[in-house]
matplotlib code that plots the C-alpha trace (Angstrom):
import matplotlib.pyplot as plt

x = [134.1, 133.5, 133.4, 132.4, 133.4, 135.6, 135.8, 134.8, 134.5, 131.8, 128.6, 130.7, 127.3, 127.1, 131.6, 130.9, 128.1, 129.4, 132.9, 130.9, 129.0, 132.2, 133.3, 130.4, 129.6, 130.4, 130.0, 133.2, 133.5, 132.5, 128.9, 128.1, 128.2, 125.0, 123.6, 121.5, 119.0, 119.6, 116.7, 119.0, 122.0, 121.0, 118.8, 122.0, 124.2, 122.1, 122.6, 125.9, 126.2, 123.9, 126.6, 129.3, 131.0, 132.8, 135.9, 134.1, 133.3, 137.3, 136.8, 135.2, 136.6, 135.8, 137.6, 136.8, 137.9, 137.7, 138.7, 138.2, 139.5, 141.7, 145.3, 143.7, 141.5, 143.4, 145.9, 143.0, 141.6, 145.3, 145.2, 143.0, 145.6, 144.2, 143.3, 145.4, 145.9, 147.2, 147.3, 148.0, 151.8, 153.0, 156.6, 156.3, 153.4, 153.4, 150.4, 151.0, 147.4, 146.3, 142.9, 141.8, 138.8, 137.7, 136.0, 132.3, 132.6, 134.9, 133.3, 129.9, 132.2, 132.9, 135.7, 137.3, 137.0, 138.9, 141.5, 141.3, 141.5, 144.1, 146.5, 146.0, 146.5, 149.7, 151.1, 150.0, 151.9, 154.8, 155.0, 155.3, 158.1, 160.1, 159.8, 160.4, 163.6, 164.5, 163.5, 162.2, 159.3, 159.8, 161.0, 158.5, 155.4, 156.4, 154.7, 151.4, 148.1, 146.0, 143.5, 145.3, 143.0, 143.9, 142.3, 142.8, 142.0, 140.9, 140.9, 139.1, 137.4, 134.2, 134.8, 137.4, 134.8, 132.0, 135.1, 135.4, 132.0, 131.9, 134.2, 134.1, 130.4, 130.1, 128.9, 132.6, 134.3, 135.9, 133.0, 135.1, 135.7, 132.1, 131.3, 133.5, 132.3, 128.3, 129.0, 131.1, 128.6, 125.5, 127.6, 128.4, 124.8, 123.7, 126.5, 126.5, 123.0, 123.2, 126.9, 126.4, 122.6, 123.4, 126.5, 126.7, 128.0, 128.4, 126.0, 123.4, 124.6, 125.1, 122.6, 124.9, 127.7, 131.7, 132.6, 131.3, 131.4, 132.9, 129.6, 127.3, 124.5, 122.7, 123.1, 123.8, 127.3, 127.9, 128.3, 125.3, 123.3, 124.4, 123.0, 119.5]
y = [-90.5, -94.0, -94.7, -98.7, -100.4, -103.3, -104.5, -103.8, -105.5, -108.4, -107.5, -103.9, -102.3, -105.8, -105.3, -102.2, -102.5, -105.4, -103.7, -100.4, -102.7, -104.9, -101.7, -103.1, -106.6, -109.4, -111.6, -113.1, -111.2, -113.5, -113.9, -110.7, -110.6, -112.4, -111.1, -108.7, -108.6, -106.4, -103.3, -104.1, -103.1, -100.1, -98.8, -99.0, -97.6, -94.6, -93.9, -93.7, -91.3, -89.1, -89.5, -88.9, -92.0, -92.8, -95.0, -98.6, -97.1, -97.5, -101.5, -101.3, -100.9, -99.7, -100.1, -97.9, -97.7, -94.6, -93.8, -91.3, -88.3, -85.6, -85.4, -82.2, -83.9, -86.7, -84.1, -82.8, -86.3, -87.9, -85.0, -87.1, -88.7, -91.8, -93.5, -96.1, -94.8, -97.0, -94.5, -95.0, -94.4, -91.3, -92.4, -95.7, -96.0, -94.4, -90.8, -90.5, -89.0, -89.1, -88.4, -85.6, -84.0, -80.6, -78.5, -77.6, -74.1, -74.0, -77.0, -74.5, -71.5, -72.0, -69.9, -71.0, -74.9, -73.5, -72.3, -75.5, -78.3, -76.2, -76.1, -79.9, -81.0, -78.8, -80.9, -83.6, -83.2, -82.0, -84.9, -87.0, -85.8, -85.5, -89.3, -89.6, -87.9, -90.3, -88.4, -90.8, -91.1, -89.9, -86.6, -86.2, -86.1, -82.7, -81.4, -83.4, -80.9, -81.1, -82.0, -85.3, -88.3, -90.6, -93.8, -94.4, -97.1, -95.6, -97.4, -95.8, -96.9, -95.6, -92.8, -91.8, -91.9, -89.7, -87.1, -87.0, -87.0, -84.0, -82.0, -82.6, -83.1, -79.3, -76.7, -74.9, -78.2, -77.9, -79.1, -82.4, -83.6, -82.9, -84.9, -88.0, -87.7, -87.5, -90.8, -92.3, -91.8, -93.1, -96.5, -96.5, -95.5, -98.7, -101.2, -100.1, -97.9, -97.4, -96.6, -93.8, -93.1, -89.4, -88.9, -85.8, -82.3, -81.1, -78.4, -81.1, -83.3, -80.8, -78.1, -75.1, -73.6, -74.5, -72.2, -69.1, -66.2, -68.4, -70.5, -70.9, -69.4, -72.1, -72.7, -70.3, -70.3, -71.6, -68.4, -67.0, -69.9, -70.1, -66.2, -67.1]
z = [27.5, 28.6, 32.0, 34.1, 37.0, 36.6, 40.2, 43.3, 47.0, 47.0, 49.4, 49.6, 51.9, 54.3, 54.7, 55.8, 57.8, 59.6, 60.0, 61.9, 64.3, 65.1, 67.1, 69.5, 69.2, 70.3, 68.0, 65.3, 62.2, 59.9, 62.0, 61.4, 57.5, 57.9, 60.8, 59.0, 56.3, 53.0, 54.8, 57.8, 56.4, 54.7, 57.1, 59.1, 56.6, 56.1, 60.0, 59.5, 56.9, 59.4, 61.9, 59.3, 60.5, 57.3, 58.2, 58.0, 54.2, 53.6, 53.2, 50.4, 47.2, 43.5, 40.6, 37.2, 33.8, 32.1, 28.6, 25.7, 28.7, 28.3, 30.1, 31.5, 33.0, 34.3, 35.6, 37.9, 38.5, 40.1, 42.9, 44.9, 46.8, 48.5, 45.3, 43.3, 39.1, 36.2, 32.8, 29.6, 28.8, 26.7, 26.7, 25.7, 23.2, 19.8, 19.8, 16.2, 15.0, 18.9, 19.6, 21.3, 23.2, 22.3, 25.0, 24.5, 24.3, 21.7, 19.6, 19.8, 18.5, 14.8, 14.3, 18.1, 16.5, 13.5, 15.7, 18.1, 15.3, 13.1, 16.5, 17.4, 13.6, 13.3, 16.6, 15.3, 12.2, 14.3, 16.4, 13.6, 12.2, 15.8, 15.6, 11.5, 12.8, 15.5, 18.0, 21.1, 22.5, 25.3, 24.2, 21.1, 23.9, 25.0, 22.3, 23.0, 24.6, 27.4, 25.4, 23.8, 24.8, 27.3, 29.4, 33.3, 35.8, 39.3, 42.4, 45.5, 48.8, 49.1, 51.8, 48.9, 46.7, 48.5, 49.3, 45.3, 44.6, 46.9, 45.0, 41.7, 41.5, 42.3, 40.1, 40.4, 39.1, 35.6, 33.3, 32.4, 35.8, 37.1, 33.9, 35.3, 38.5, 37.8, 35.3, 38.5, 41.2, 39.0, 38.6, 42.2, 43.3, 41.2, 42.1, 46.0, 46.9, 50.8, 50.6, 47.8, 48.4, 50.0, 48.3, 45.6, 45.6, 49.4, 48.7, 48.4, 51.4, 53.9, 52.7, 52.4, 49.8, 50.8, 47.9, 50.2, 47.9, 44.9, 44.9, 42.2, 43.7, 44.2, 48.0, 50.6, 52.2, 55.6, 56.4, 55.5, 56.7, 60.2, 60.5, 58.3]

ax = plt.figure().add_subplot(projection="3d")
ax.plot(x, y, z, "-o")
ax.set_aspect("equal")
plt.show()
């Protein structure tokens, strides 16, 4: 898995601290991009993750590539709705010999890899010969796995982000996903800091489980929380 940012909003923490305090100044716009020094801005930006005022965090924008990831993974990845997705084409590009990502469990199992790499060579093999027979495209990638590799460009304001990071950086998150999002929110954390600074698993940012009894174990659910 290979996973960088390839754009994002300039000054991303001074848009969106200067679109909060526009709420309640009177100052033009464009004055108060450099209104405020870089301890300012955070310091500010920080208060508003306390507050859980997240909408000025929708103007700005990250873009990532990601490659060398399942299409199970990317199935999961594309129900985050308020995001923008470009991903490799199965109907239009040739998989012959398609690369593919084995899960660690069964790549630690010897006799479960057997299995794995015998199933994903006999597709491969069969997928072949649907387009030796002049099968299309199209129609040959019904036989392509989950686990067939694939690459994905993601576009996602921040608030979309932390949401994301919320979910899938969680203990419960299939192991892939929580893999994507961990690389994602280390980038972000170094390309924006006060915007991603407290962002993580929910356990972590709001101190309790939202699993309840499905949790890990490693927080308390609200539940139980509330009556600690």
């Amino acid at each position: 898995m290979h996973v960088s940012i390839i754009s994002q909003t300039p000054e991303a923490e001074r848009l969106v601290a200067a679109a909060s305090r526009l709420c309640y100044a009177k100052a033009p716009p464009d004055g108060l991009l450099s209104a405020m020094t870089l301890e300012e801005v955070r310091e500010y930006l920080a208060r508003l993750s306390t507050m859980e005022h997240f909408s000025p965090f929708e103007h700005a924008v990250f873009t990532f590539a990601v490659t060398g990831v399942s299409r199970a993974l990317t199935h999961e990845l594309v129900r985050h709705r308020i995001a923008s997705y470009t991903q490799r084409s199965q109907r239009y590009l040739n998989e012959s010999g398609f690369g593919f990502v084995t899960p660690p469990k069964i790549a630690d199992h010897p006799e479960a890899a057997e299995v794995f790499a015998r199933a994903i060579a006999g597709l491969q093999e069969s997928y072949a010969r649907l387009l030796a027979l002049g099968i299309p495209r199209e129609d040959a990638r019904f036989l392509l796995p989950n686990a067939c590799q694939s690459q994905i460009m993601v576009t996602m304001n921040a608030r979309g982000l932390r949401n994301f990071f919320a979910l899938r950086c969680c203990n419960r998150a299939q192991w892939e996903i929580r893999v994507l999002a961990g690389r994602m929110l280390e980038l972000s954390r170094e390309a924006a800091p006060g915007l991603f600074a407290h962002a993580g698993p929910a356990c972590e940012t709001d101190g309790f489980c939202h699993q309840s009894h499905m949790g890990c174990g490693r927080f308390k659910p609200r539940e139980e929380k509330a009556e600690g």
